[in-house]
Z-matrix of the N, CA and C atoms (Angstrom, degrees):
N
C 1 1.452
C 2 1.529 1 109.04
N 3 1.538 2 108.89 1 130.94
C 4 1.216 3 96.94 2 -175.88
C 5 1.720 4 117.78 3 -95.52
N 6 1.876 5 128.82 4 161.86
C 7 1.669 6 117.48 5 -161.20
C 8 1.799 7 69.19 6 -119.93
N 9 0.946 8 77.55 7 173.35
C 10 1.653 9 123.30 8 -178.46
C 11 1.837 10 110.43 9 -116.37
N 12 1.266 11 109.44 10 129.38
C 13 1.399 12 100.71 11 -177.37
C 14 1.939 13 97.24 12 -118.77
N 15 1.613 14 118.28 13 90.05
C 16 1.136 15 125.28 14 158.42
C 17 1.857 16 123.27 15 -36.03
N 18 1.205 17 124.77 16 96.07
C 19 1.138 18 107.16 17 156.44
C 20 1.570 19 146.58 18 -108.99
N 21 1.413 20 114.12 19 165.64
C 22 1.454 21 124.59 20 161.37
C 23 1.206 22 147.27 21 -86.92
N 24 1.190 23 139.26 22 105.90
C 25 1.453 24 115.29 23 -165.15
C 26 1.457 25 115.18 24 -113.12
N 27 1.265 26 119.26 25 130.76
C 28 1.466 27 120.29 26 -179.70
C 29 1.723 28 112.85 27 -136.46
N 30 1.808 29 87.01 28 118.58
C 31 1.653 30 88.06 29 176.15
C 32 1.292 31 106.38 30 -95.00
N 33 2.002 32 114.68 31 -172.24
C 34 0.764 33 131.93 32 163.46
C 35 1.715 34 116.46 33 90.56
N 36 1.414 35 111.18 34 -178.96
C 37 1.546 36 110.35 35 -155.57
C 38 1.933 37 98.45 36 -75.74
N 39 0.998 38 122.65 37 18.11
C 40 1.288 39 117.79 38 -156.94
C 41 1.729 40 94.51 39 -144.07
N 42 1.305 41 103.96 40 9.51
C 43 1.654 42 86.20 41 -169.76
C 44 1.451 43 130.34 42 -90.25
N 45 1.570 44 114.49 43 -4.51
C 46 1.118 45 128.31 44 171.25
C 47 1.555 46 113.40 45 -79.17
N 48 0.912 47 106.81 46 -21.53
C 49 1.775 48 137.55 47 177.77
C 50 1.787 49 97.70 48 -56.61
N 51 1.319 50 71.23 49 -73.20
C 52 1.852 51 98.10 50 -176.76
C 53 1.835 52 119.83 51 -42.46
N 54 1.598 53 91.06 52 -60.43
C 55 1.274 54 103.84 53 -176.21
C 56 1.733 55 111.35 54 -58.02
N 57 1.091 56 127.94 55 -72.88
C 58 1.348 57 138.24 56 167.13
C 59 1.743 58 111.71 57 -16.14
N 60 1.704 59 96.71 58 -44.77
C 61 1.788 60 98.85 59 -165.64
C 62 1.897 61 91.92 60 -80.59
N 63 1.171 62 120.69 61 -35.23
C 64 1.833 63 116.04 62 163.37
C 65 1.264 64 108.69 63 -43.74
N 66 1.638 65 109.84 64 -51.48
C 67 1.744 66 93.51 65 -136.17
C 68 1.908 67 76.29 66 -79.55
N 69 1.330 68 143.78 67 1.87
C 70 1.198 69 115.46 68 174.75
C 71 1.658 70 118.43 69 -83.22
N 72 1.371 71 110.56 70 -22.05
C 73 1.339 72 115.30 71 156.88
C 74 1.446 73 117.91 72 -64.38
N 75 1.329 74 123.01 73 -24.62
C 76 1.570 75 117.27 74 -174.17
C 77 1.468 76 94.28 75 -77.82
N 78 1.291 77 139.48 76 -28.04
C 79 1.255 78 144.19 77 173.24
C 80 1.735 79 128.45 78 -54.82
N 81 1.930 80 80.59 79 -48.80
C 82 1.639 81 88.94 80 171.82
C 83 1.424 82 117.35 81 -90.88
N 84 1.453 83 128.17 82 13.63
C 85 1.090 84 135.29 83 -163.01
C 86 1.781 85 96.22 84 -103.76
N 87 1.052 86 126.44 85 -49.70
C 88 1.530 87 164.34 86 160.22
C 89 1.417 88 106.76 87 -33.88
N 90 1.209 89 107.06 88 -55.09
C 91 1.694 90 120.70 89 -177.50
C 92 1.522 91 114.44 90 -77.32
N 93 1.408 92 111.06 91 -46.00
C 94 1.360 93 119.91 92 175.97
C 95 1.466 94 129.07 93 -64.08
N 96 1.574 95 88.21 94 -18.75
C 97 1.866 96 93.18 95 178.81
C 98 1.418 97 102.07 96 -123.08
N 99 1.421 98 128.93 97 27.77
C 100 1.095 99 119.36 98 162.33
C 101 1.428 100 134.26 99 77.70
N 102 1.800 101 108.31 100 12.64
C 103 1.647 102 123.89 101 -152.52
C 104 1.700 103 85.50 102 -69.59
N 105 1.285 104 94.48 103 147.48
C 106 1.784 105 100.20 104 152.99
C 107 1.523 106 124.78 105 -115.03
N 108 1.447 107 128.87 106 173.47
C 109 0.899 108 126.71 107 170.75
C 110 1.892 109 115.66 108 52.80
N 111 1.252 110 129.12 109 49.67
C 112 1.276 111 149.17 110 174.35
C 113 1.646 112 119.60 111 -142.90
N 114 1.636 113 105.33 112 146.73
C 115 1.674 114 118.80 113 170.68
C 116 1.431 115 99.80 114 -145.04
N 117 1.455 116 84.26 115 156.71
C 118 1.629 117 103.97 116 173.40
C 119 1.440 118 110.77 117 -111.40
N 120 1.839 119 93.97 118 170.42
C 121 2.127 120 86.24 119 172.73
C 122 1.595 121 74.33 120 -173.21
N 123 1.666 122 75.68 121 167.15
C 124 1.759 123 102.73 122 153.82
C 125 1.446 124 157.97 123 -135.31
N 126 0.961 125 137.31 124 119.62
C 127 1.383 126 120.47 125 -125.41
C 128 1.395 127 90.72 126 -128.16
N 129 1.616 128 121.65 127 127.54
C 130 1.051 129 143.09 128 -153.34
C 131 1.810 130 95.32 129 -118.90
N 132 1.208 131 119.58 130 115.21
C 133 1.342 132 139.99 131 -162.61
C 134 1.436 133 115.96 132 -110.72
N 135 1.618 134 115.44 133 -32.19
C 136 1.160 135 131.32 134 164.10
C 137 1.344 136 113.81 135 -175.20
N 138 1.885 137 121.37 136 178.92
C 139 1.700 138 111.32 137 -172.19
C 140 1.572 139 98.98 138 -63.83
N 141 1.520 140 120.48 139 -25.46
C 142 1.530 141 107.38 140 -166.52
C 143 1.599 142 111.49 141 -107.29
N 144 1.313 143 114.09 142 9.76
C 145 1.977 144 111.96 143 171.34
C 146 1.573 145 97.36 144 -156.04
N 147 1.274 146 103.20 145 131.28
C 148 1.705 147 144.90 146 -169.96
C 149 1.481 148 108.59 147 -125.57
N 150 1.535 149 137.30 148 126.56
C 151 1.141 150 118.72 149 169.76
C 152 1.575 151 95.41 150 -116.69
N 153 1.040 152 113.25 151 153.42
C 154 1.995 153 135.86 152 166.07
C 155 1.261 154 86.63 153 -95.73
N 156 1.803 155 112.65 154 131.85
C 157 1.403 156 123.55 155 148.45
C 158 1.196 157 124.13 156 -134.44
N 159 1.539 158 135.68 157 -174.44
C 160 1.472 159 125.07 158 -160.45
C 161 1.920 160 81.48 159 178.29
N 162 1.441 161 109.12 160 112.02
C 163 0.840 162 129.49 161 136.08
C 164 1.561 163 152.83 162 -77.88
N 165 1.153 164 106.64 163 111.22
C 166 1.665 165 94.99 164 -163.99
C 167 2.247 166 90.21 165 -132.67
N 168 1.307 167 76.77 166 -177.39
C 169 1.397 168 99.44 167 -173.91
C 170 1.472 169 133.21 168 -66.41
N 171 1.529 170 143.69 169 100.72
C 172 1.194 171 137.75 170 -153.00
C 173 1.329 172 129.45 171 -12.00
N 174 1.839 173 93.21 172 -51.07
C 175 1.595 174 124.55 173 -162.34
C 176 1.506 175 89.64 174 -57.50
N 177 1.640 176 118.35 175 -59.33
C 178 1.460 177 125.29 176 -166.52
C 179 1.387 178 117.89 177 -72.46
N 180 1.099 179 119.83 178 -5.17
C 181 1.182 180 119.43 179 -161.75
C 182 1.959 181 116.73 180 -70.92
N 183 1.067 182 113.21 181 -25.73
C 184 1.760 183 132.03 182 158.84
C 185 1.446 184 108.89 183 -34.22
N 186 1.480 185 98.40 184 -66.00
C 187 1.724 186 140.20 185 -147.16
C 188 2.292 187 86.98 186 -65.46
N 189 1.291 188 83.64 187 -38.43
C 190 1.908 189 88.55 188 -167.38
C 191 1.476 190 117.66 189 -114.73
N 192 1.645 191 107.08 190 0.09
C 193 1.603 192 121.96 191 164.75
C 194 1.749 193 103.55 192 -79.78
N 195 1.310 194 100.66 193 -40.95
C 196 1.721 195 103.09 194 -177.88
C 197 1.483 196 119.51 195 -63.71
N 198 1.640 197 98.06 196 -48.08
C 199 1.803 198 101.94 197 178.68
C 200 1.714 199 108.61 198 -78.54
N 201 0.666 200 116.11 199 -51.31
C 202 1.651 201 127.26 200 -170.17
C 203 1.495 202 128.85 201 -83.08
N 204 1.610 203 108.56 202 -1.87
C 205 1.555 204 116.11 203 166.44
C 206 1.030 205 128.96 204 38.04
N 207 1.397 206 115.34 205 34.63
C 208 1.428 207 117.09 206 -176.87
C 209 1.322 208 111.84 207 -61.72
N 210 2.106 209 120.94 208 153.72
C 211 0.874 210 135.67 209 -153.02
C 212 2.057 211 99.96 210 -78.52
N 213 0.951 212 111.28 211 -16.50
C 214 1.536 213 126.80 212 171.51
C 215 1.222 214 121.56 213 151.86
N 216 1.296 215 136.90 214 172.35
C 217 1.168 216 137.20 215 -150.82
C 218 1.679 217 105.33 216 -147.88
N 219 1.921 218 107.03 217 174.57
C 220 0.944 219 93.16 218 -172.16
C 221 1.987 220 91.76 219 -160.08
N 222 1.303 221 107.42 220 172.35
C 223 1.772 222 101.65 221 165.82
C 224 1.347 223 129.18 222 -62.49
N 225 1.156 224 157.25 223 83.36
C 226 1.234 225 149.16 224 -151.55
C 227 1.632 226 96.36 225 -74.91
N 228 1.724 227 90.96 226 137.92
C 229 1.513 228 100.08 227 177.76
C 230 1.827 229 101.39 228 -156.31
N 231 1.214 230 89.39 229 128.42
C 232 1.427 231 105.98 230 179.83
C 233 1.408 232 120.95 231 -47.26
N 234 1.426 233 128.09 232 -39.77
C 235 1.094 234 107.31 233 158.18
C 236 1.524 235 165.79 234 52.05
């Protein structure tokens, strides 16, 4: 089955800041509706761009593109 890796992008001197305080909402967002089979992280790219991501499951992936507006997305692959 293939996941989907939702992302976030946050620039600037504050964005690691930023990203971290999302991905804890992507957590409680996840929990509250019961998603299965999904994780989050954050991946620090440089001091001035951080992305928040949240991988979840193909099927779901609609269900959490609609509420959660991520900045775009991509195939998640282990890699």
């Amino acid at each position: 089955m293939r996941k989907i890796k939702l992302i976030w992008n946050f620039r600037g001197p504050d964005a690691k800041q930023i990203a971290q305080h999302h991905e804890t909402h992507l957590k409680e967002f996840a929990k509250t509706n019961k998603a299965e089979d999904w994780f989050t992280g954050v991946t620090e790219i440089s001091d001035m761009y951080t992305m928040a991501y949240m991988v979840v499951k193909e099927e779901n992936m609609n269900e959490f593109r609609e509420a959660l507006r991520p900045h775009r997305g991509q195939v998640y692959s282990q890699d």
